[in-house]
C-alpha positions in Angstrom: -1.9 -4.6 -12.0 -3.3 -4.6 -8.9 -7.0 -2.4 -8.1 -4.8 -0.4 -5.5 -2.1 0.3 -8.0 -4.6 1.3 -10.9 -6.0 4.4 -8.8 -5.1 7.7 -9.2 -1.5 8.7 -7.0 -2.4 10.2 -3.2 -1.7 13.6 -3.0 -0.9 15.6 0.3 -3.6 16.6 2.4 -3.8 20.6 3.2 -3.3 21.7 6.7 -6.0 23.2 7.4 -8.3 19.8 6.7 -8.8 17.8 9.6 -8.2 14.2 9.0 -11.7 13.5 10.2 -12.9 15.2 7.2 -10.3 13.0 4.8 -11.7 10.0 2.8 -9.9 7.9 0.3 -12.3 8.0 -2.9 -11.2 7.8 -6.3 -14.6 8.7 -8.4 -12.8 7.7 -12.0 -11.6 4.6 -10.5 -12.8 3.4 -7.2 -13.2 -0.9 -7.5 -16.7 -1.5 -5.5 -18.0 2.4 -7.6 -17.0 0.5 -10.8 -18.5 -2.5 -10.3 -21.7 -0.8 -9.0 -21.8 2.9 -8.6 -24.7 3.7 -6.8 -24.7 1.0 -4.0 -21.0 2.4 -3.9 -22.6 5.3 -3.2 -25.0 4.4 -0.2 -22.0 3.0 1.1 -20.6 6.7 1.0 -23.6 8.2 2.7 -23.3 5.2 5.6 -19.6 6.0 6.0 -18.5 9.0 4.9 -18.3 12.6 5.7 -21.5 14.5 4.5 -18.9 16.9 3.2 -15.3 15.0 2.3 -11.9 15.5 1.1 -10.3 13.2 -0.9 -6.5 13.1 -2.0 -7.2 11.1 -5.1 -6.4 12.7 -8.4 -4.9 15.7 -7.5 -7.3 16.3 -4.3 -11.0 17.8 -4.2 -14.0 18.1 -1.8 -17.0 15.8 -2.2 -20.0 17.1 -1.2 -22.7 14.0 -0.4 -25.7 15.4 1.5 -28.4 16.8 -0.5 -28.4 19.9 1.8 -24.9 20.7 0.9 -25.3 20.3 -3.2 -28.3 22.1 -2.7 -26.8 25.4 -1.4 -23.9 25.3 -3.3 -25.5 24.6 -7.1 -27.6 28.2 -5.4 -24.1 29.7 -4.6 -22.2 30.8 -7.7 -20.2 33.3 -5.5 -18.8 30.4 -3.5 -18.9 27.4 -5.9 -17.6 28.6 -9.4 -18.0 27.1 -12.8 -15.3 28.8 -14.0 -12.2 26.5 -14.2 -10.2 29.8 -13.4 -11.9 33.5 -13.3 -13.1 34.1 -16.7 -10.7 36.8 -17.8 -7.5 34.9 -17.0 -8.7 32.3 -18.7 -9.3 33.7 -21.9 -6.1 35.3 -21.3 -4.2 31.6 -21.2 -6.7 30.2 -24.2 -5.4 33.4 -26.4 -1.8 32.7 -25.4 -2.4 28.7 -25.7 -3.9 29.2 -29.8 -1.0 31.4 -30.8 0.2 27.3 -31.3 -2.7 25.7 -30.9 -5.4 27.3 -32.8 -8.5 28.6 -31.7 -9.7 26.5 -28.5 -13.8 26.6 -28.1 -15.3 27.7 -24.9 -18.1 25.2 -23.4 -20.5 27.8 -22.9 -22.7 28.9 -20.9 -21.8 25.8 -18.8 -18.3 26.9 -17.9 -19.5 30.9 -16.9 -20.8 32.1 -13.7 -23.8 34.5 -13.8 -24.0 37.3 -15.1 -22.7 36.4 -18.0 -23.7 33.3 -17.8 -27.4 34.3 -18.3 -26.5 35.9 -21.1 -25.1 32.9 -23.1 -27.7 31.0 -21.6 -31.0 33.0 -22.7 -30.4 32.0 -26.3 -30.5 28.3 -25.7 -33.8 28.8 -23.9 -36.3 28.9 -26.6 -34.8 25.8 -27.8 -35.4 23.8 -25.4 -39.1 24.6 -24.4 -41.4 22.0 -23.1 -43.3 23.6 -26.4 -40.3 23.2 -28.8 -39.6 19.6 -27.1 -43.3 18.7 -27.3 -43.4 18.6 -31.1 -40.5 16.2 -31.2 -42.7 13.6 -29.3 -44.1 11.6 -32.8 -40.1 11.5 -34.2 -38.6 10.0 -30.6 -42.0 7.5 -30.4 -41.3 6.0 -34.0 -36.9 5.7 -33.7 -37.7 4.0 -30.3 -40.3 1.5 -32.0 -37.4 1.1 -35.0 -35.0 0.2 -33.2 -36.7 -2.1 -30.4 -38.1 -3.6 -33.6 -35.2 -4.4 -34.6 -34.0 -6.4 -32.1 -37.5 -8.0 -31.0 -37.3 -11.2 -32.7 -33.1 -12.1 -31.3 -34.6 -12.5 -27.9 -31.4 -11.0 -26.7 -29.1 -7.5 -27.1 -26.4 -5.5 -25.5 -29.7 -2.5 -25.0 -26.8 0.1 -24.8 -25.2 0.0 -27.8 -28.9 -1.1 -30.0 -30.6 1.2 -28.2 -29.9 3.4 -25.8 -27.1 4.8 -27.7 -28.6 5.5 -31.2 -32.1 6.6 -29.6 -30.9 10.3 -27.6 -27.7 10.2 -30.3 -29.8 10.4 -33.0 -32.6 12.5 -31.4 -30.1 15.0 -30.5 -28.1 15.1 -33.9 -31.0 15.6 -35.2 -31.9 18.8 -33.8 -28.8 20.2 -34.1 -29.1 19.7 -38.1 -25.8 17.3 -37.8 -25.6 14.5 -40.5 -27.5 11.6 -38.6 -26.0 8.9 -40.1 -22.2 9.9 -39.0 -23.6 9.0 -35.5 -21.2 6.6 -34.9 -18.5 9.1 -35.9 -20.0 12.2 -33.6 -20.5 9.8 -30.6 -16.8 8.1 -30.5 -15.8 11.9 -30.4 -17.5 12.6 -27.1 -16.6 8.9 -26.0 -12.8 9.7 -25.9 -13.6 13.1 -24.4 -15.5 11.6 -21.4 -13.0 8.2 -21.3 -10.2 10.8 -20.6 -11.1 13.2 -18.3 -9.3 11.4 -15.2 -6.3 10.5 -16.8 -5.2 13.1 -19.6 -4.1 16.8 -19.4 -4.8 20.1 -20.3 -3.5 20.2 -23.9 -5.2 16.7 -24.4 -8.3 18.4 -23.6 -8.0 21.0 -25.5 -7.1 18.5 -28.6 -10.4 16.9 -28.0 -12.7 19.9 -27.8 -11.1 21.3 -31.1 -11.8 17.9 -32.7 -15.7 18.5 -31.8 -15.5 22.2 -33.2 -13.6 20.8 -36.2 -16.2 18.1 -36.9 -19.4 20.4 -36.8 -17.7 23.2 -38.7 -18.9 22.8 -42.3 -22.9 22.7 -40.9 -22.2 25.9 -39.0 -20.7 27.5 -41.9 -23.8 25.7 -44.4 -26.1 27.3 -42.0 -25.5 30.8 -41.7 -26.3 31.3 -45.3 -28.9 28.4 -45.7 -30.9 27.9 -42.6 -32.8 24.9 -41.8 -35.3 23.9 -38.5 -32.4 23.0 -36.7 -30.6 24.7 -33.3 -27.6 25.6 -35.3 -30.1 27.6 -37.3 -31.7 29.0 -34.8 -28.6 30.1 -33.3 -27.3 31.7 -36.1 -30.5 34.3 -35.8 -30.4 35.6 -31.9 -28.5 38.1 -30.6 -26.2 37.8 -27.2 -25.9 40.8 -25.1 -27.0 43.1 -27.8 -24.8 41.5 -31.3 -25.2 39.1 -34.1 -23.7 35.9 -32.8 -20.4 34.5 -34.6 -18.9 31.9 -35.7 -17.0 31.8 -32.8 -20.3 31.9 -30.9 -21.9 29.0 -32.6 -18.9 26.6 -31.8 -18.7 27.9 -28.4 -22.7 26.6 -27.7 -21.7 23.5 -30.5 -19.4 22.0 -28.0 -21.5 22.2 -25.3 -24.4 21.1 -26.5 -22.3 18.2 -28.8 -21.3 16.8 -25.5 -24.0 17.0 -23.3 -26.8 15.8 -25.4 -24.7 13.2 -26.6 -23.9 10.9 -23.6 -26.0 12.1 -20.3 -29.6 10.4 -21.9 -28.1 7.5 -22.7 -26.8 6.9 -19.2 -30.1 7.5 -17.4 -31.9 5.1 -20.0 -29.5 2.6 -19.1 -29.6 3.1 -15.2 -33.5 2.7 -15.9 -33.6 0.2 -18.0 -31.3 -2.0 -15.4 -33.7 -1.8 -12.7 -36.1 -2.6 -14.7 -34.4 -5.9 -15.8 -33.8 -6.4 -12.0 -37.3 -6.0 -11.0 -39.8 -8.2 -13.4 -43.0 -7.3 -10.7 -42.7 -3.7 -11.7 -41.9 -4.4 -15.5 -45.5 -5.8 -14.9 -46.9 -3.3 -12.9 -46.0 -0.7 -15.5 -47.2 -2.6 -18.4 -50.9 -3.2 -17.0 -50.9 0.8 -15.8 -48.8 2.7 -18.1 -50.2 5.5 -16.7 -47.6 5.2 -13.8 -44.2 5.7 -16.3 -44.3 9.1 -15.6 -44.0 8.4 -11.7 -41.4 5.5 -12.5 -39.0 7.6 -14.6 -38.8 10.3 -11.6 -38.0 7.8 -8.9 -35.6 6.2 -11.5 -33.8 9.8 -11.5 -33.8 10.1 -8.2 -32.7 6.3 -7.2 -29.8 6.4 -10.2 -29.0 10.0 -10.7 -25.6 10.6 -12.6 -23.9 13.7 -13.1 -20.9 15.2 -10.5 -20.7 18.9 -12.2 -17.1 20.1 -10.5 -17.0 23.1 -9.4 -13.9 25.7 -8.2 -14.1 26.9 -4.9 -13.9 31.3 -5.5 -13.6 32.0 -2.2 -11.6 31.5 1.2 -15.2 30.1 3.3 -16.8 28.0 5.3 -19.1 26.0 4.0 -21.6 23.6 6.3 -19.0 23.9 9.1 -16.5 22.8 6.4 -13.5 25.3 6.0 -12.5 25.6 2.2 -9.6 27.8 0.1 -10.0 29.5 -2.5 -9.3 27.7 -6.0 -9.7 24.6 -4.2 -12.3 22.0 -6.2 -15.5 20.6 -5.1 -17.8 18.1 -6.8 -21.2 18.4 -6.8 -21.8 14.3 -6.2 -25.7 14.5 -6.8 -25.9 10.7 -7.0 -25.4 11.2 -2.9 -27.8 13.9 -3.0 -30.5 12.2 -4.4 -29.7 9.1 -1.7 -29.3 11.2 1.4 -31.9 9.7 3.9 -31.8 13.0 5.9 -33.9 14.3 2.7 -35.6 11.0 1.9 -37.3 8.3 3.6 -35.6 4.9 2.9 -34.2 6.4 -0.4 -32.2 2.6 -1.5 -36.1 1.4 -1.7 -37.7 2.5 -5.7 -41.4 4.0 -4.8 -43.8 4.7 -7.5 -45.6 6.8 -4.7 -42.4 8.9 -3.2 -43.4 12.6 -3.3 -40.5 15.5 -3.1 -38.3 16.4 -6.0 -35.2 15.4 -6.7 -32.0 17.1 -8.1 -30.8 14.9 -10.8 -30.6 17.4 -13.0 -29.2 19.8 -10.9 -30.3 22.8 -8.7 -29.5 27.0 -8.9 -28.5 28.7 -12.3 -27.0 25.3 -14.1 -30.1 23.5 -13.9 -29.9 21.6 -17.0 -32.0 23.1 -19.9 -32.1 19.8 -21.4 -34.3 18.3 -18.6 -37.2 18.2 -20.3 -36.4 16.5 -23.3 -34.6 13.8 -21.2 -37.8 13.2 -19.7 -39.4 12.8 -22.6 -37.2 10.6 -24.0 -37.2 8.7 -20.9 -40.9 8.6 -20.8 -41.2 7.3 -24.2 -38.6 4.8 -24.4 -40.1 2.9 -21.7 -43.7 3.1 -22.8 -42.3 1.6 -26.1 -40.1 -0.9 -24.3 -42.8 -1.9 -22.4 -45.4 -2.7 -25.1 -43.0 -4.4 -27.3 -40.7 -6.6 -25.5 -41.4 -9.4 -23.5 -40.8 -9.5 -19.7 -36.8 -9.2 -20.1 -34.3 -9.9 -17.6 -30.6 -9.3 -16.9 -28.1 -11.6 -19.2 -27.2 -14.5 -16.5 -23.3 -15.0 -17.9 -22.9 -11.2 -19.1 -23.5 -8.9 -16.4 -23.2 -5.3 -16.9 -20.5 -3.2 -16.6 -19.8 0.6 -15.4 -18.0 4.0 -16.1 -17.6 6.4 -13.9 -16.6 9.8 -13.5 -18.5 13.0 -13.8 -20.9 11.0 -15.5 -21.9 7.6 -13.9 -23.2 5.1 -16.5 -23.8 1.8 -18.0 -21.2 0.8 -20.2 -23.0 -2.6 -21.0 -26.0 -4.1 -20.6 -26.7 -7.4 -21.8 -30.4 -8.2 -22.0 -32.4 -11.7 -22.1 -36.2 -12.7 -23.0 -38.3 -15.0 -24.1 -38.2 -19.2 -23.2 
């Protein structure tokens, strides 16, 4: 099969696009994004509409420029969250579990405010830079395990030795799952992410009730024996006024399942690459640790990954951009963090850029897991660092990609000592 034939089928282009707005991008399966996604994505900036159409898999906007995902993470009314308004669609997921079964509800990620607030708030407390602090000692010793572990091979794949089972773990942990079905829980949210460009509705719904089904018995455990734990903690706040329910607590399960299961892992191995790539800051780092915290920013910034979609609500125009309603829109913040209208050379790493970046997101979805991710970032390389070697990139393996709404490493072979 050819790299043509293996994309997604073209779909028509709506009138009211103009074709200078029109540009062929697959983001699931685009050859030169696969083979390396974010110097597919300076190419974008360079050539591409700021603001795009593409007719691959079944047709969507792109919005590149940081100005443009800036405003719209901000503009729920425009930009919604919501596959379809939120009372047909629990209209369709009652009809759909008269067969199916009960289908869970990735909330508060899927909502528009103001009831997205609402399921948000309870998630809050849990992920305080005060909660997340006291979590520092357990992620500083499982890094140190496992980099341990491998030490003495003088080679690893670092994604599936490390940084896999670090934020996996970390994560599982604090949920009160059973850590050591890992393996289990992660191939769960592997398939889900794997499928996203290529299956359909009822396969997605099959994979979400899957997640539900395999954190069920700690939910239930929980309500009547609670533990420190988020499923615990859940089981004890109220949203909008009422005891949450079962129904509640797989709603937040499968959010929270997914998310913290994959995203960390993807930014560790973005980081970790450059590192590989770049032996005069390895050494940099290691005789001023004190700088980390500045590297693991500009490593955000330079190799953000998430593309949130989003559902146009609204007949608008956007940035000069004329849009329909129930149209979709990706929010490609991988462009926005490389748009040099908003930085200055943004392909160059600098440990002394100032200005923030959006990597992990902007507006009412800001992710509330950013500050453990930066702590687990933080951490992992400070351990890295002090206990490896100067490593480098495997010669005769080089990494590989996925793609998609999340942009990762899906290997990364790496090499050190004589």
């Amino acid at each position: 099969m050819t790299e043509a034939a293996s994309l997604s089928e073209l779909t028509p282009v709506p009138e009211h696009v103009p074709e200078t707005l029109v540009y062929d991008f697959d983001m699931f399966k685009d050859p030169a994004y696969r083979a390396d996604p974010h110097k597919r994505v300076l190419e974008l900036i360079d050539i591409a509409p700021p603001v795009f159409w593409t007719p691959r898999n079944g047709g969507h906007w792109m919005l590149v420029s940081h100005s443009a995902n800036f405003e719209a993470a901000r503009d729920c009314e425009g930009f919604s969250s919501e596959v379809l308004p939120y009372e047909k669609m629990e209209e369709l997921l009652e009809q759909m579990a008269d067969e199916s079964g009960r289908i869970p509800r990735a909330y508060p990620i899927n909502l528009d405010p103001p009831l997205h607030g609402t399921y948000r708030k309870p998630l809050q407390g849990v992920f305080s830079p005060r909660t997340i602090n006291e979590l520092k000692g357990h992620i500083r010793t499982l890094a140190g395990e496992l980099l341990d572990a491998v030490a003495g091979s003088g080679e690893c794949e670092f994604m599936a030795a490390i940084a896999e089972p670090l934020p996996v773990k970390v994560f599982l942990g604090m949920l009160g799952m059973p850590v050591d079905k890992y393996p289990e829980y992660r191939a769960l949210v592997r398939a889900h992410m794997d499928a996203q460009a290529s299956s359909g509705a009822s396969d997605a719904i099959g994979r979400l009730q899957k997640v539900a089904a395999a954190m069920r018995d700690t939910i239930e455990e929980r309500k009547d024996k609670r533990e420190d734990d988020i499923i615990s903690m859940l089981w004890g706040v109220e949203i909008d006024g009422r005891e949450t329910t079962q129904e509640d607590l797989e709603n937040y399960g499968v959010l929270l399942f997914i998310a913290g299961l994959d995203t960390v892992m993807q930014g560790i191995g973005l980081g970790v690459r450059h590192l590989a790539e770049n032996p005069d800051l390895q050494q940099q780092l290691r005789e001023d640790p004190s700088l980390i915290s500045n590297a693991t920013e500009e490593l955000l910034r330079r190799y953000t990954f998430t593309v949130p979609p989003r559902r146009v609500a609204k007949d608008m125009e956007f940035q000069g951009v004329q849009m329909k309603k129930d149209e979709r829109a990706m929010l490609f913040l991988p462009g926005a963090d490389l748009d040099p209208a908003e930085y200055s050379s943004p392909e160059e790493f600098n440990l002394k850029r100032e200005g923030a970046h959006i990597a992990f997101n902007a507006g009412p979805h800001r992710c509330l897991g950013s500050h453990l991710a930066r702590i687990e970032l933080n951490i992992l390389y400070e351990e890295l660092l002090a206990r490896l070697p100067q490593f480098r990139m495997d010669p005769v393996r080089p990494p590989s990609f996925n793609c998609g709404h999340v942009v990762g490493v899906e290997s990364l072979h790496l090499v050190w000592g004589d």
